[in-house]
C-alpha positions in Angstrom: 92.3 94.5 91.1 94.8 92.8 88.5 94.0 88.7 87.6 97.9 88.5 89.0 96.8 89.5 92.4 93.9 86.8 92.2 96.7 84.6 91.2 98.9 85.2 93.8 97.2 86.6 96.5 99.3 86.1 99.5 101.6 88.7 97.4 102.4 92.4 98.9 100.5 94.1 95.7 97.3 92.1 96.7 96.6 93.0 99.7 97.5 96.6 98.6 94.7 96.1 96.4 92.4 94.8 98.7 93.1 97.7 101.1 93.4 100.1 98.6 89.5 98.6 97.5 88.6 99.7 101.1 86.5 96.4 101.3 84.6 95.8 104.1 84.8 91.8 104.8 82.5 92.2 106.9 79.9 93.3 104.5 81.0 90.7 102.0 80.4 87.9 104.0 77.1 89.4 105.8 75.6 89.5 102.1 76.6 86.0 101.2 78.9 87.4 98.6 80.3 84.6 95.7 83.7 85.2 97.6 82.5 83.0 100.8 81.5 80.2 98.7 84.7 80.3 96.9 86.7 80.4 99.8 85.0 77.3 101.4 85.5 75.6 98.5 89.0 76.7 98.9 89.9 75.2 102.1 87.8 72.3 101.5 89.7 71.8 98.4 93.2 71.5 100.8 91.9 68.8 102.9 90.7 66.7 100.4 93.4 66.9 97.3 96.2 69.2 98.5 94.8 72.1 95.8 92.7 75.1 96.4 90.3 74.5 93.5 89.4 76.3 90.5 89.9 79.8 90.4 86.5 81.7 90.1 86.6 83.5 86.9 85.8 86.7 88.5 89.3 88.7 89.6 87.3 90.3 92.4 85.5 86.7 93.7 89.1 85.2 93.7 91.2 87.4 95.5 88.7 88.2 98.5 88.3 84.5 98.6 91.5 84.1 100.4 91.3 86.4 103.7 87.8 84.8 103.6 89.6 81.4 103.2 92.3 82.6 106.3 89.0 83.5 108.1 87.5 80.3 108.2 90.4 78.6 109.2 91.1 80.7 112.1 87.8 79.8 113.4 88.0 76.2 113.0 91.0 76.7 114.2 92.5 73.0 113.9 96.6 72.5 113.5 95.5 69.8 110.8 93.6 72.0 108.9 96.1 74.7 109.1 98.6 73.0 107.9 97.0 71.7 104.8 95.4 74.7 104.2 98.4 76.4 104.1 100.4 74.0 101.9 97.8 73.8 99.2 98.0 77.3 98.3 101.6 77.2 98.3 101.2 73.9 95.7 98.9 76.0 93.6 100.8 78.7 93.8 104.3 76.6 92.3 102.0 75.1 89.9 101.3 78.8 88.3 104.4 80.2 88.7 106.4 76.8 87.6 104.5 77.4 84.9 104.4 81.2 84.0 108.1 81.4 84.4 108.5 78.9 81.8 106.1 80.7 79.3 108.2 82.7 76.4 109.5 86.0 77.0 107.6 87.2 73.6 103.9 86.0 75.7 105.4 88.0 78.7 106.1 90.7 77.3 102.2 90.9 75.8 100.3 89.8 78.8 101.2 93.3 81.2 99.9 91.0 83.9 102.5 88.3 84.2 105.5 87.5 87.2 109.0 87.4 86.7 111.6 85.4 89.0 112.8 88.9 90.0 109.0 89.6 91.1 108.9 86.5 93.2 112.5 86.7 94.6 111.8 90.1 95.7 108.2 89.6 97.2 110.4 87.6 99.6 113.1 89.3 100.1 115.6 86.7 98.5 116.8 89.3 95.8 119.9 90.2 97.2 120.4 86.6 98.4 120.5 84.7 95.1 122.7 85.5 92.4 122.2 83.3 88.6 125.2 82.1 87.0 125.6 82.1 83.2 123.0 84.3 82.1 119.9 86.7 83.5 118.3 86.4 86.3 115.0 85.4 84.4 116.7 83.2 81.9 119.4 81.6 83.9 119.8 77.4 84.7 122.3 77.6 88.0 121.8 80.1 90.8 123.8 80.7 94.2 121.5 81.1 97.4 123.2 82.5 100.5 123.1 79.7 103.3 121.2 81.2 105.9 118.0 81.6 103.4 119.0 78.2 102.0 119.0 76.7 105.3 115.6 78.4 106.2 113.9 77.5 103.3 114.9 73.8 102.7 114.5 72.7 106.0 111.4 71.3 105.7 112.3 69.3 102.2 112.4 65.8 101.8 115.2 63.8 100.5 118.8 63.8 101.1 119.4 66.2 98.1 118.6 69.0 100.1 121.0 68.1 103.1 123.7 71.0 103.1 125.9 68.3 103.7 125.0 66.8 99.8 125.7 70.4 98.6 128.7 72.5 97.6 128.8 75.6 100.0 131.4 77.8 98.5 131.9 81.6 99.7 128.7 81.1 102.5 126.5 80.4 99.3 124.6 77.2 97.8 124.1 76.3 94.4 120.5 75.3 93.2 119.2 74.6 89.9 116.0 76.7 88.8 113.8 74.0 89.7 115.0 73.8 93.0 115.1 77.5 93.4 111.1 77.8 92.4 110.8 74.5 95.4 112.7 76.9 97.9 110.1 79.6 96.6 107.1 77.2 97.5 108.1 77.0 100.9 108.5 80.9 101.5 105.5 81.1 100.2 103.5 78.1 102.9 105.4 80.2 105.6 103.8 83.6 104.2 100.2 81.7 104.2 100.6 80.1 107.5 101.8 82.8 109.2 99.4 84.6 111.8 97.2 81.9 111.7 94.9 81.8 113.8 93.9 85.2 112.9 91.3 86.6 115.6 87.9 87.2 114.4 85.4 89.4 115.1 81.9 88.5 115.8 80.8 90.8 113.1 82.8 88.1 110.7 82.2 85.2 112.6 78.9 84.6 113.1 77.8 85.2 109.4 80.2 81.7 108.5 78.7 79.4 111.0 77.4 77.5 108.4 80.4 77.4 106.5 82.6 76.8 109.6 80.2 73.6 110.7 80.7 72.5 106.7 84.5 71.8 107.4 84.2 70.9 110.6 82.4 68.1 109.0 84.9 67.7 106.7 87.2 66.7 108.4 85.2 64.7 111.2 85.0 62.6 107.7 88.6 62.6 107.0 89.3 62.2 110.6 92.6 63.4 110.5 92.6 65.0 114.0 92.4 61.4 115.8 95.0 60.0 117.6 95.2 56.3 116.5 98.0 54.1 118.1 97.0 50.7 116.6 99.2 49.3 113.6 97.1 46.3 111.7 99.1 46.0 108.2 96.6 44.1 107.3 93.9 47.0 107.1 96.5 49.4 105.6 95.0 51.4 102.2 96.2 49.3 99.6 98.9 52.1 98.6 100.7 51.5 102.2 100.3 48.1 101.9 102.0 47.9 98.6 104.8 50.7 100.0 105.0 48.4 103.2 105.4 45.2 101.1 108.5 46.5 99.1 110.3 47.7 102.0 109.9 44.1 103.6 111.1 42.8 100.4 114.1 45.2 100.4 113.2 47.1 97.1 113.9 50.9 96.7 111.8 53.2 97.2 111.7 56.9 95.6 112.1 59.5 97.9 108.3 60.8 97.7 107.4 56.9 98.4 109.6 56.7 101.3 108.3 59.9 103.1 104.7 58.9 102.6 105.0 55.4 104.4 107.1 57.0 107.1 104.7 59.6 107.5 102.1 57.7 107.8 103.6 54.9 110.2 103.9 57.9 112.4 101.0 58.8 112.1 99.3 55.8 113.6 101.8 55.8 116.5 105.1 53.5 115.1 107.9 55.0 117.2 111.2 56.2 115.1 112.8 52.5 116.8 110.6 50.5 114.7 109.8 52.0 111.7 113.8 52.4 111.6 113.9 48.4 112.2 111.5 47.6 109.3 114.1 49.5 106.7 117.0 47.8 108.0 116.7 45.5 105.2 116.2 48.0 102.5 118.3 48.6 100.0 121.2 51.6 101.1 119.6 51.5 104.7 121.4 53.9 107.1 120.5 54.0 110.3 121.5 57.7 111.5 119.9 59.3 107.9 116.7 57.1 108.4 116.6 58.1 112.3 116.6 61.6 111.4 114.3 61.7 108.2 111.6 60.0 110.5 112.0 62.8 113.8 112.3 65.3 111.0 108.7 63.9 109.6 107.0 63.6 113.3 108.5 66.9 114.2 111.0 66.0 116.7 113.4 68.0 114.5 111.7 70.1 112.6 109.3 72.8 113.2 106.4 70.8 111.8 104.4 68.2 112.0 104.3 66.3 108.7 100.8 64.7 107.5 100.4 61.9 105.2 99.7 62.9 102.0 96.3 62.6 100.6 94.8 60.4 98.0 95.6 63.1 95.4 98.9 63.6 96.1 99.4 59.7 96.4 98.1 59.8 92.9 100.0 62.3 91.5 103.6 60.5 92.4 102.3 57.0 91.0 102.4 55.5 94.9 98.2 54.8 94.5 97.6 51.4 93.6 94.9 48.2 94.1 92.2 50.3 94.4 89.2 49.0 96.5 85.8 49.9 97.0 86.8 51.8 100.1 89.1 54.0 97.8 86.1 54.5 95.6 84.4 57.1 98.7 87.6 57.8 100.6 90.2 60.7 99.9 93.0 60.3 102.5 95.5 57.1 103.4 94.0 58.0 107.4 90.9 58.1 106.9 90.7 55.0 104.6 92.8 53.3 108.2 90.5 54.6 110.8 87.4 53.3 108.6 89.1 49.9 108.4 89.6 49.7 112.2 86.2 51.3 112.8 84.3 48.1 110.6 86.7 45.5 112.4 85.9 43.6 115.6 88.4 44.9 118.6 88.7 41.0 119.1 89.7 40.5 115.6 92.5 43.5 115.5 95.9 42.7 116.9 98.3 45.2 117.4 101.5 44.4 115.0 103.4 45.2 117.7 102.2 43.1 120.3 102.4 40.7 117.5 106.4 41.2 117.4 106.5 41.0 120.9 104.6 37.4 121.4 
């Protein structure tokens, strides 16, 4: 087992390894092996800052961590947690290769344990569907993606940008910058870590992780992201949507990674596409069709998923948390901050904003 397959262990050559290992997983986890612990900590690590940790230092501990960490998911077998689950390790996984790509070909060269774009392309099939312009495939700023991947691989991106209709099609191909191309690579990879999820698990695998599987079960009982809540108080919003909701109402621009937040979490608490499309009709370059379809695309009326709210961590990361309270201090998600705030309030005291409008 190579520290590349521990890196990347959704890849091809890792589960080769694995197999080629002739690991028993059910032994592993019937021993209480480091890899279980790692691979709670794993998924716990998705639901509560959109990572999957630190790696374990051990090659071995790392890469059985992750069929350990598909395990457990299976079991709980929650969309929410699913979803999450599988979009950290694809974060985590852009993070490394975002950033081993960009190393120097002289530190690639020494490593003999290192990915190239041609490894990555390949591991997904893409190789003969993107061609670089000006230069090597590894070394190149502009490439050409044939449509149909393109199409498959952005459609779950945010932002107009990655509307064909923003982009030159020329000859059935798409141009993308290699930024872009490593985003389109991101979202192969979510597909590859979602896919066959649930897995079905025997008892002998099972029943060893009860404790484990009643530890995120917990988890999210705390995040409480699996609640339906159809109530919209502004006024007990987490200060971050408060502050979004407050600069759309003053007409103020919002950054792409701002506006998908707030719309993905007025959907989340039950605002139909009608009125969350009324509140940024006085926004700055407000369109009613593009704001229509970003918001079904979010709640999944248009696309093939579901989109959650992004957590506190993620809020962080793109500068949208702000105003801080003490409720912040103990909370990691914009949902489960809300719930908590209708939870402590009198039902005689909320007021739905929307009978609000109405009266």
């Amino acid at each position: 087992m190579k520290p590349l397959h521990a890196r990347y262990p959704f890849m091809q050559a890792a589960r080769d390894a694995v197999d080629a290992a002739e690991i028993d997983l059910a032994a592993v986890v019937q021993r209480g092996d480091p890899a279980v612990e790692r691979g709670l900590a794993r998924v716990e690590a998705a639901l509560e800052d959109g990572s999957v940790g630190q790696p374990h230092r051990q090659t071995r501990v790392e890469l059985l961590s992750y069929p350990i960490a598909r395990v457990l998911v299976s079991i709980v077998d929650e969309a929410v947690l699913t979803r999450s689950y599988a979009r950290a390790e694809a974060a985590s996984a852009h993070d490394r290769f975002s950033e081993e790509l960009a190393s120097t070909t002289e530190l690639k060269s020494t490593s003999g344990d290192s990915l190239t774009l041609r490894d990555l392309l390949a591991e997904f099939d893409l190789l003969g569907h993107v061609r670089a312009e000006g230069g090597p495939l590894d070394e190149a700023e502009q490439y050409w993606i044939e449509v149909g991947s393109y199409l498959e691989l952005a459609a779950g991106q945010w932002g107009d940008e990655w509307r064909l209709v923003n982009r030159t099609l020329t000859g059935g191909e798409v141009p993308v910058d290699h930024d872009e191309l490593l985003v389109l690579c991101r979202r192969a990879v979510e597909r590859r870590v979602e896919s066959g999820l649930p897995l079905n698990v025997p008892d002998a695998i099972a029943d060893p992780l009860e404790d484990e599987v009643a530890q995120l079960r917990e988890t999210l009982a705390e995040l409480d992201l699996t609640r339906d809540i159809d109530t919209v108080v502004p006024d007990l919003f987490p200060p971050c949507m408060r502050a979004l909701l407050d600069k759309i109402q003053k007409g103020e621009h919002l950054e792409h990674h701002s506006r998908f937040a707030i719309t993905a979490f007025l959907t989340s608490i039950g605002m139909s596409t009608d009125e969350i499309v009324e509140l940024y009709e006085i926004n700055p370059g407000f369109g009613e069709e593009m704001t229509r379809y970003q918001t079904d695309h979010i709640r999944g009326e248009t696309s093939p998923t579901e989109y959650s709210t992004p957590s506190c961590a993620t809020m962080q990361s793109y500068g949208d948390c702000v105003n801080m309270d003490d409720r912040c201090e103990r909370i990691s998600h914009p949902m489960a901050y809300y719930e908590d705030a209708l939870d402590e309030t009198d039902d005689d005291e909320v007021t739905d904003w929307r009978e609000a409008q109405e009266s």
